[in-house]
N, C-alpha and C positions, 0 to 999 in steps of 0.2 A: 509243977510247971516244967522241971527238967524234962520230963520223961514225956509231955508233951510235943516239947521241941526236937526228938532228938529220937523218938520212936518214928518206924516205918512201916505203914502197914501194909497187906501184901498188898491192897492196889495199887498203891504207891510203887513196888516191888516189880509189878505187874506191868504196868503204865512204864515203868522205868525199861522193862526188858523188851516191851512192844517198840520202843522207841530204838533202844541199840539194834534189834532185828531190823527194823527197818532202816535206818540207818547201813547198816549191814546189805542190804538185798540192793541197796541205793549205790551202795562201791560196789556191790558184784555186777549188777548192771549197766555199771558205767563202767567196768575192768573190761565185762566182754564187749561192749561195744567198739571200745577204743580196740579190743585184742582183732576186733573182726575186721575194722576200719586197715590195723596193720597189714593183715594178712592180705586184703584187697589189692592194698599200695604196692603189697611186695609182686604181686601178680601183676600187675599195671606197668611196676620197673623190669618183672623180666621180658616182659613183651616191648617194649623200648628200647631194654640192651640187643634182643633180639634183633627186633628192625633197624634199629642203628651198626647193627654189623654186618647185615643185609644191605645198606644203603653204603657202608665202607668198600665192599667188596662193587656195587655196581659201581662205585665211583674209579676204584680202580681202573675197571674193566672198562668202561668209556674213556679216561685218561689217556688210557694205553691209545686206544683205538684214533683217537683226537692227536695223538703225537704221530702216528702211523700217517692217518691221514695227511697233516701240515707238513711231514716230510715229505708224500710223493708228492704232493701240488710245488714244491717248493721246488724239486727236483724237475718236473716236469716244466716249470717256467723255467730255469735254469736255461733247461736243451733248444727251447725256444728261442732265446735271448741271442745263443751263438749260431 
């Protein structure tokens, strides 16, 4: 009766190793998934740091231009006034 309980036979063996393979193919398919998912995001963040420095420098550049501006009008009322 030991030797019933306690032997394995190769389907057992078999059945046992189809199951960690798949298992197995089950994490590799979800490793790359999640790896390709990353890779996506990182491209996604360099295109946003991109345009967000793109959108710094026109902010600048209109700042600049908006202060240029309010100073001649301010100026020009000024000359008016006297």
């Amino acid at each position: 009766m030991q030797n019933e309980t306690s032997t394995i036979t190769k389907g057992d063996m078999i059945v046992e190793k189809e199951m960690h393979s798949n298992n197995k193919s089950k994490l590799v398919r979800e490793r790359d998934f999640y790896r390709a998912k990353m890779n996506e995001l990182k491209g996604r963040i360099k295109t946003l740091e991109y345009d967000n420095a793109e959108l710094i420098k026109r902010d600048q550049v209109l700042s600049k231009r908006v202060e240029e501006i309010t100073s001649l009008r301010s100026f020009k009322q000024k000359r008016k006034v006297n």
